[in-house]
N, C-alpha and C positions, 0 to 999 in steps of 0.2 A: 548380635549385640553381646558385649561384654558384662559379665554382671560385678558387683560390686567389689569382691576381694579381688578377679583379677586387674582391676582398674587401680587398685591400693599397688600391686606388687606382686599378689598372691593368687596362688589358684588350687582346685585339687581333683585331680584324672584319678581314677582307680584308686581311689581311697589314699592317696601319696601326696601328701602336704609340697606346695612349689612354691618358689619365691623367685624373681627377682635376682640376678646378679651382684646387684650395685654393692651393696653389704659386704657381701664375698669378694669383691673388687676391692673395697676398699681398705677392708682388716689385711689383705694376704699384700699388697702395697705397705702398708704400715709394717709389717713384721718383717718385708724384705728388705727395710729401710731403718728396721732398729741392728740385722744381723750386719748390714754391711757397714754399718757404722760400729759395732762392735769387731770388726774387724782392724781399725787404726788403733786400739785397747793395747796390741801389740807392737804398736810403733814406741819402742822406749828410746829415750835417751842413752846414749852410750854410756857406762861407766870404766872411763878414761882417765889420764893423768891429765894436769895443767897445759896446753900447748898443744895435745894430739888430739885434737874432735874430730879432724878432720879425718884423720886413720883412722878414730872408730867407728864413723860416721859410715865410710869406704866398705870395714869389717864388717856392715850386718847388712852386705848388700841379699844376704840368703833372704830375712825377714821381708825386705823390699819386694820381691820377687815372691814370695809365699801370698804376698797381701797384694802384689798387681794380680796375681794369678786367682785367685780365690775372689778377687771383688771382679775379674773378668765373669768369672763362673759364676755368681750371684746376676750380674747382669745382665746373663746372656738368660739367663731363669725367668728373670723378668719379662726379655722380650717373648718367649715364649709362653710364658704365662698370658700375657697379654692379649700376643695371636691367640691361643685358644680362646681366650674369653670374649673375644669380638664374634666369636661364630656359636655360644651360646645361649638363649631366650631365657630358660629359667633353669633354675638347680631345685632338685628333688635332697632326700635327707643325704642318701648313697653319695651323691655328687659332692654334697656338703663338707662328706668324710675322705671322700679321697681328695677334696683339696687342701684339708687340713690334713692330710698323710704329706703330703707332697711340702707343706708349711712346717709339718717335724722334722723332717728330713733335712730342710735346707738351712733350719735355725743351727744344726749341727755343724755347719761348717767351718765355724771359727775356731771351733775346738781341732781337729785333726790340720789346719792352718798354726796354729799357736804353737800345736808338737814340731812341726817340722822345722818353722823357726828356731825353737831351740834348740833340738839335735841337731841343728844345721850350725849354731854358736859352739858349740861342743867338738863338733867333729870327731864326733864315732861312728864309723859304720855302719856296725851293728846296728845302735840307736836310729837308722838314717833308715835303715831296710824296714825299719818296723814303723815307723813313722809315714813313711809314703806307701804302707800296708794299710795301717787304720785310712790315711785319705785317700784310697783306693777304694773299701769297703765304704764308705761314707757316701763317697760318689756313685758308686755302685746301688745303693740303697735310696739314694734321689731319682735314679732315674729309674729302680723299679717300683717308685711312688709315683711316677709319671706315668708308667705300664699301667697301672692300677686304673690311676684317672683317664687315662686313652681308650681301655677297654673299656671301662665302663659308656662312658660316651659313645663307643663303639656299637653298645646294646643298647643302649638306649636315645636314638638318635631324634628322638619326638622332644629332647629338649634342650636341642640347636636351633637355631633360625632357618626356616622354610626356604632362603637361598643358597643355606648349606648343603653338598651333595651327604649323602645319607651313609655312605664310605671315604668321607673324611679324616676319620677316627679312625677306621677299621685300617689307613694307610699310614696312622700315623705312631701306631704302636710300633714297628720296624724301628723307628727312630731312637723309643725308651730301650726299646731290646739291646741295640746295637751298644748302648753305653754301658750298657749291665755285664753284657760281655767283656767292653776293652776297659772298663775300669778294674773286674777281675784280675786281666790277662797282664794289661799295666804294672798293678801290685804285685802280680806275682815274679812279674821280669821283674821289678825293682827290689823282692828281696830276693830273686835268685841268682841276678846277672849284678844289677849298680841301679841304685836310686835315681841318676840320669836320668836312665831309660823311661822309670816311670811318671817321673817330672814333664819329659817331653809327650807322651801320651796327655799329659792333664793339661797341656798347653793348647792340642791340637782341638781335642774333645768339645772346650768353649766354643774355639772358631768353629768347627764342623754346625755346632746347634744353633749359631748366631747365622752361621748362611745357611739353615733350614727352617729359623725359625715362624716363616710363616707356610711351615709343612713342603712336602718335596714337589707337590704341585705348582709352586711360586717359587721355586729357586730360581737363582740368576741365572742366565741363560749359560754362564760357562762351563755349571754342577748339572744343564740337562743336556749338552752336547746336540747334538742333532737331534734331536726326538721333537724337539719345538717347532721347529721347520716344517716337522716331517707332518706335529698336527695340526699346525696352523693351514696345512692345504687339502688337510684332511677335511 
Protein backbone atom coordinates (compact mmCIF):
# COMPACT_ATOMS: atom_id res chain seq x y z
CA UNK A 1 0.00 0.00 0.00
CA UNK A 2 0.81 3.37 -0.85
CA UNK A 3 1.16 5.71 2.03
CA UNK A 4 -0.08 9.17 2.09
CA UNK A 5 2.72 11.60 0.39
CA UNK A 6 3.15 9.11 -2.30
CA UNK A 7 -0.60 9.20 -3.27
CA UNK A 8 -0.21 13.32 -3.14
CA UNK A 9 2.78 13.23 -5.73
CA UNK A 10 5.53 12.73 -3.37
CA UNK A 11 7.76 10.29 -1.88
CA UNK A 12 11.12 9.78 -0.13
CA UNK A 13 13.71 6.51 -0.68
CA UNK A 14 17.17 7.27 1.15
CA UNK A 15 16.36 10.38 2.70
CA UNK A 16 15.98 12.13 -1.18
CA UNK A 17 12.87 14.21 -1.37
CA UNK A 18 10.66 12.84 -5.08
CA UNK A 19 7.85 14.26 -6.73
CA UNK A 20 5.98 13.71 -9.35
CA UNK A 21 6.67 14.80 -13.02
CA UNK A 22 3.72 16.90 -13.92
CA UNK A 23 5.13 20.21 -12.61
CA UNK A 24 8.46 19.73 -14.35
CA UNK A 25 6.18 18.91 -17.44
CA UNK A 26 4.51 21.65 -17.32
CA UNK A 27 6.96 24.80 -16.44
CA UNK A 28 9.86 23.26 -19.10
CA UNK A 29 6.46 23.28 -21.89
CA UNK A 30 5.77 26.88 -20.71
CA UNK A 31 9.38 28.17 -21.19
CA UNK A 32 9.87 26.25 -24.61
CA UNK A 33 6.74 28.12 -25.72
CA UNK A 34 7.68 31.55 -24.33
CA UNK A 35 11.63 30.98 -26.34
CA UNK A 36 9.94 30.11 -29.50
CA UNK A 37 7.71 32.77 -29.48
CA UNK A 38 10.60 35.08 -28.81
CA UNK A 39 12.01 33.92 -31.73
CA UNK A 40 9.39 36.02 -34.32
CA UNK A 41 10.86 39.30 -31.89
CA UNK A 42 13.23 39.26 -35.01
CA UNK A 43 10.91 39.20 -37.72
CA UNK A 44 11.15 43.07 -38.51
CA UNK A 45 9.54 44.95 -41.15
CA UNK A 46 11.88 46.00 -43.84
CA UNK A 47 13.05 49.45 -43.77
CA UNK A 48 12.57 50.16 -47.54
CA UNK A 49 11.68 53.10 -49.81
CA UNK A 50 7.90 53.59 -51.17
CA UNK A 51 7.07 50.85 -53.75
CA UNK A 52 9.94 48.16 -53.02
CA UNK A 53 8.60 45.86 -49.90
CA UNK A 54 8.53 43.39 -51.90
CA UNK A 55 12.61 43.48 -52.52
CA UNK A 56 13.05 43.92 -49.02
CA UNK A 57 10.83 41.60 -48.15
CA UNK A 58 12.96 39.07 -50.70
CA UNK A 59 16.42 40.74 -48.87
CA UNK A 60 15.96 39.33 -45.44
CA UNK A 61 15.26 35.94 -46.65
CA UNK A 62 18.83 35.18 -44.28
CA UNK A 63 16.32 36.13 -41.12
CA UNK A 64 13.62 33.67 -42.49
CA UNK A 65 15.88 30.87 -42.55
CA UNK A 66 17.80 31.74 -38.96
CA UNK A 67 14.00 31.55 -37.43
CA UNK A 68 12.66 28.29 -39.71
CA UNK A 69 16.02 26.84 -38.50
CA UNK A 70 16.05 27.58 -34.84
CA UNK A 71 12.23 27.13 -34.26
CA UNK A 72 13.09 23.46 -36.12
CA UNK A 73 15.67 23.03 -33.33
CA UNK A 74 13.39 24.19 -30.48
CA UNK A 75 10.84 21.68 -31.69
CA UNK A 76 12.69 18.93 -32.21
CA UNK A 77 13.86 19.72 -28.18
CA UNK A 78 10.40 19.45 -27.38
CA UNK A 79 9.76 16.04 -28.99
CA UNK A 80 12.54 14.87 -27.10
CA UNK A 81 11.86 16.29 -24.03
CA UNK A 82 8.74 14.76 -24.17
CA UNK A 83 9.99 11.05 -25.14
CA UNK A 84 12.06 11.15 -22.10
CA UNK A 85 9.47 12.29 -19.97
CA UNK A 86 6.98 9.42 -20.82
CA UNK A 87 9.55 6.86 -19.55
CA UNK A 88 9.93 8.80 -16.25
CA UNK A 89 7.78 8.03 -12.63
CA UNK A 90 9.35 10.50 -10.35
CA UNK A 91 12.34 13.35 -10.29
CA UNK A 92 14.60 13.43 -7.28
CA UNK A 93 16.32 17.21 -6.62
CA UNK A 94 19.54 16.09 -9.19
CA UNK A 95 16.85 15.40 -11.85
CA UNK A 96 15.17 18.64 -11.06
CA UNK A 97 18.62 20.36 -11.81
CA UNK A 98 19.48 18.99 -14.93
CA UNK A 99 16.19 19.73 -16.28
CA UNK A 100 16.54 23.14 -15.47
CA UNK A 101 20.19 22.85 -17.09
CA UNK A 102 18.78 21.72 -20.09
CA UNK A 103 15.83 24.82 -19.70
CA UNK A 104 19.03 27.44 -19.52
CA UNK A 105 20.40 26.17 -22.32
CA UNK A 106 17.69 26.14 -24.67
CA UNK A 107 16.22 29.77 -23.54
CA UNK A 108 19.57 30.82 -25.16
CA UNK A 109 18.74 30.26 -28.46
CA UNK A 110 17.23 33.28 -29.73
CA UNK A 111 20.04 35.08 -28.84
CA UNK A 112 22.97 33.38 -31.24
CA UNK A 113 19.59 33.27 -33.81
CA UNK A 114 19.20 37.25 -33.75
CA UNK A 115 23.23 37.46 -34.47
CA UNK A 116 23.24 35.66 -37.27
CA UNK A 117 20.26 37.55 -38.77
CA UNK A 118 21.98 40.37 -38.59
CA UNK A 119 25.43 39.67 -39.89
CA UNK A 120 23.65 37.87 -42.37
CA UNK A 121 21.76 42.01 -43.35
CA UNK A 122 25.29 43.29 -43.30
CA UNK A 123 27.25 40.96 -45.21
CA UNK A 124 30.46 40.58 -43.58
CA UNK A 125 32.24 37.71 -43.51
CA UNK A 126 34.08 38.03 -40.97
CA UNK A 127 30.88 38.96 -38.76
CA UNK A 128 29.21 35.65 -40.55
CA UNK A 129 32.20 33.17 -39.13
CA UNK A 130 31.86 34.58 -35.70
CA UNK A 131 28.21 34.52 -35.67
CA UNK A 132 27.63 30.72 -36.75
CA UNK A 133 30.67 30.41 -33.91
CA UNK A 134 28.61 31.63 -30.90
CA UNK A 135 25.47 29.27 -32.43
CA UNK A 136 27.72 26.40 -32.68
CA UNK A 137 28.78 26.82 -29.00
CA UNK A 138 25.17 27.32 -27.90
CA UNK A 139 24.16 24.23 -29.66
CA UNK A 140 26.93 22.50 -28.38
CA UNK A 141 26.07 23.53 -24.81
CA UNK A 142 22.32 22.12 -25.23
CA UNK A 143 23.26 19.20 -25.88
CA UNK A 144 25.80 18.71 -23.14
CA UNK A 145 22.84 19.61 -20.81
CA UNK A 146 21.20 16.65 -22.29
CA UNK A 147 24.55 14.51 -21.53
CA UNK A 148 24.14 15.84 -18.07
CA UNK A 149 20.31 14.87 -17.86
CA UNK A 150 20.92 11.30 -19.71
CA UNK A 151 23.66 10.40 -17.37
CA UNK A 152 22.10 11.07 -14.77
CA UNK A 153 18.97 9.02 -15.57
CA UNK A 154 21.45 6.63 -16.61
CA UNK A 155 22.48 6.14 -12.52
CA UNK A 156 19.78 6.42 -11.39
CA UNK A 157 17.34 4.34 -13.25
CA UNK A 158 14.76 3.57 -10.01
CA UNK A 159 13.25 6.79 -11.11
CA UNK A 160 11.91 5.60 -14.62
CA UNK A 161 8.77 3.52 -14.85
CA UNK A 162 9.30 -0.21 -14.13
CA UNK A 163 8.47 -0.85 -18.13
CA UNK A 164 11.53 1.09 -18.73
CA UNK A 165 14.59 -1.22 -19.76
CA UNK A 166 17.12 -0.11 -17.02
CA UNK A 167 19.93 0.86 -20.12
CA UNK A 168 17.66 3.30 -21.65
CA UNK A 169 19.56 6.11 -20.61
CA UNK A 170 22.74 4.51 -20.44
CA UNK A 171 21.96 4.15 -24.68
CA UNK A 172 20.89 7.29 -24.98
CA UNK A 173 23.76 9.60 -23.81
CA UNK A 174 25.55 8.59 -27.55
CA UNK A 175 22.99 10.74 -28.93
CA UNK A 176 23.83 14.17 -26.51
CA UNK A 177 27.61 13.18 -27.15
CA UNK A 178 27.40 13.07 -30.90
CA UNK A 179 25.84 16.83 -30.99
CA UNK A 180 28.46 18.07 -28.72
CA UNK A 181 30.82 16.89 -31.10
CA UNK A 182 29.36 18.21 -34.52
CA UNK A 183 28.27 21.39 -33.29
CA UNK A 184 32.03 21.93 -32.26
CA UNK A 185 33.33 20.64 -35.45
CA UNK A 186 30.31 22.65 -37.47
CA UNK A 187 31.51 26.08 -35.81
CA UNK A 188 34.81 25.52 -36.46
CA UNK A 189 34.46 24.47 -40.33
CA UNK A 190 32.23 27.65 -40.35
CA UNK A 191 34.87 30.01 -39.18
CA UNK A 192 37.61 28.30 -40.88
CA UNK A 193 36.20 27.20 -44.36
CA UNK A 194 32.54 29.48 -44.90
CA UNK A 195 29.64 29.83 -42.76
CA UNK A 196 27.64 27.45 -45.37
CA UNK A 197 29.20 24.73 -44.12
CA UNK A 198 28.24 25.35 -40.63
CA UNK A 199 24.62 26.45 -41.49
CA UNK A 200 24.24 23.16 -43.19
CA UNK A 201 25.41 21.08 -40.17
CA UNK A 202 22.56 23.05 -38.05
CA UNK A 203 20.18 22.02 -40.51
CA UNK A 204 20.87 18.41 -40.54
CA UNK A 205 21.48 18.02 -36.63
CA UNK A 206 17.40 18.86 -35.94
CA UNK A 207 16.40 16.28 -38.55
CA UNK A 208 18.97 13.64 -37.05
CA UNK A 209 17.27 14.18 -33.24
CA UNK A 210 13.71 14.44 -34.61
CA UNK A 211 14.11 10.80 -36.20
CA UNK A 212 15.68 9.57 -32.93
CA UNK A 213 13.81 11.27 -30.77
CA UNK A 214 12.17 8.48 -29.28
CA UNK A 215 15.92 6.92 -28.60
CA UNK A 216 17.71 4.62 -31.20
CA UNK A 217 15.63 1.81 -30.04
CA UNK A 218 12.41 3.08 -32.00
CA UNK A 219 13.82 4.47 -35.01
CA UNK A 220 12.14 4.06 -38.35
CA UNK A 221 12.99 1.21 -39.65
CA UNK A 222 15.18 3.00 -42.54
CA UNK A 223 17.86 4.47 -39.55
CA UNK A 224 17.97 0.48 -38.23
CA UNK A 225 18.54 -1.19 -41.61
CA UNK A 226 18.50 -4.86 -41.10
CA UNK A 227 19.07 -5.24 -37.46
CA UNK A 228 15.23 -5.25 -37.12
CA UNK A 229 14.63 -8.12 -39.17
CA UNK A 230 17.50 -9.64 -37.86
CA UNK A 231 15.74 -9.20 -33.99
CA UNK A 232 12.40 -9.67 -34.82
CA UNK A 233 13.41 -13.51 -35.47
CA UNK A 234 15.50 -13.40 -32.82
Amino acid sequence: MTNENEQAGGSRRGGSPRAKPGRAIAFSDAIIAIVITLLVLDLRPPDTEEGKLLEGLLNEWPTYLAYAASYLYLAVIWMNHKAAFTRIREMDVGLQWANLGILATLALVPWPTAVIAETARTGNLTDEKVAVGLYALIGALLCLSWLVFFSYLARHPDLTKDEVDDEYFVHERPRALIGVVAYLAAGLAGVLIHPLVASAVFLLLPAYYALTSHGHDQQPGLLRGRSAPDDARR
